[in-house]
Every structure is written in structure tokens, then in C-alpha cells.
C-alpha positions as CSV (number, residue, x, y, z in Angstrom):
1,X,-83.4,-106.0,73.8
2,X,-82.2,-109.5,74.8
3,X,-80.7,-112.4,72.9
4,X,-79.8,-115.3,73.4
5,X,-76.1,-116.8,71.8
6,X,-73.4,-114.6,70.8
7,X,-73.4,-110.9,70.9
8,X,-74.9,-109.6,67.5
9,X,-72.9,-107.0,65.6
10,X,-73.6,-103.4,66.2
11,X,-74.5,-101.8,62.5
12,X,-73.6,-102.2,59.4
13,X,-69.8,-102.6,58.2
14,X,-70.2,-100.7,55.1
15,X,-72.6,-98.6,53.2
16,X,-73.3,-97.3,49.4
17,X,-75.3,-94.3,48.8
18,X,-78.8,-95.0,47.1
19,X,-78.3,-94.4,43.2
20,X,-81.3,-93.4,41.0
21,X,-80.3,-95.2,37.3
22,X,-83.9,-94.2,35.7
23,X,-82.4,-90.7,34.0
24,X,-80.2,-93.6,31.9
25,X,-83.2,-95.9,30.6
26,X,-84.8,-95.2,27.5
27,X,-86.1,-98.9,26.8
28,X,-83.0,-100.5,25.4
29,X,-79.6,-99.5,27.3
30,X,-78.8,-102.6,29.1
31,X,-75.6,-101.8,30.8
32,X,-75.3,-99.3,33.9
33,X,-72.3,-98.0,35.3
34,X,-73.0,-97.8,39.1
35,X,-70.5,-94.8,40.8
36,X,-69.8,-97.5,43.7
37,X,-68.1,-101.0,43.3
38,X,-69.8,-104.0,44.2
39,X,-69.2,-108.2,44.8
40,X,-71.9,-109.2,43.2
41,X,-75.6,-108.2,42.6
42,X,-76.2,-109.5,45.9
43,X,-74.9,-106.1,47.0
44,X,-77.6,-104.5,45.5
45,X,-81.6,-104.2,45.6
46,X,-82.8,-103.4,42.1
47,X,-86.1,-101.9,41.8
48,X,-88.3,-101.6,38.2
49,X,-92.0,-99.9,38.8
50,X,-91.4,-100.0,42.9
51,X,-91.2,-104.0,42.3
52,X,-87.6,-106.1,43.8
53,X,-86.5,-107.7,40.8
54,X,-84.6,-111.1,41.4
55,X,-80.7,-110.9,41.4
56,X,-78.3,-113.8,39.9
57,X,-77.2,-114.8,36.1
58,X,-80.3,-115.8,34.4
59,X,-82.7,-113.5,36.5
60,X,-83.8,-110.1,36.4
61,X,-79.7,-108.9,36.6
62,X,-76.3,-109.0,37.4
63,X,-73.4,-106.7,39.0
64,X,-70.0,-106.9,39.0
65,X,-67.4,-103.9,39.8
66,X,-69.2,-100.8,38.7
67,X,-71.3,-102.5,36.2
């Protein structure tokens, strides 16, 4: 496909295996430990009833390390 401007990357420089929390919820645990290290929730989409929810303090969650 063409472009204009600079050559665009080719794929992704990292990725984290998809990671299925729900066996851990029983309506009040509000602290995951995730079995790969993030940045920040921005490294993460966080879905409740097949709905994004919003990352960042204040919002629907946050990440840091492996929680």
C-alpha cells in the first residue's frame, strides 16, 4: 500500500499475551496481579461485560508493574 512521509514501522515492538482476570472477581477484590509488567494502564485494554472501560487515575482503572 502506499504512503506518503516516512517509512512506517513494520509490526509491533512488543507483545503481552491476552490474560482472562474474571476467575479472580467475586464483586469486591479490587486489586489484580497481572503475570506481565506494564508502564501504565495505557498498556492495557480492560474490558467489563464486552464494554472498554476508560484507563487513567480517577476512571474506570489503573496499572502499574504487575498490578
Amino acid at each position: 500500500m502506499p504512503f506518503l512521509g516516512t517509512t512506517p514501522r513494520q509490526g509491533f515492538t512488543s507483545h503481552i499475551a491476552s490474560q482472562n482476570l474474571s476467575a479472580n472477581v467475586n464483586g469486591s477484590t479490587t486489586v489484580f496481579t497481572l503475570s506481565t509488567a506494564v508502564a501504565s494502564e495505557n498498556d492495557l485494554e480492560v474490558f467489563v461485560g464486552n464494554v472498554r472501560q476508560e484507563p487513567g487515575s480517577g476512571k474506570a482503572y489503573t496499572a502499574s508493574g504487575t498490578t
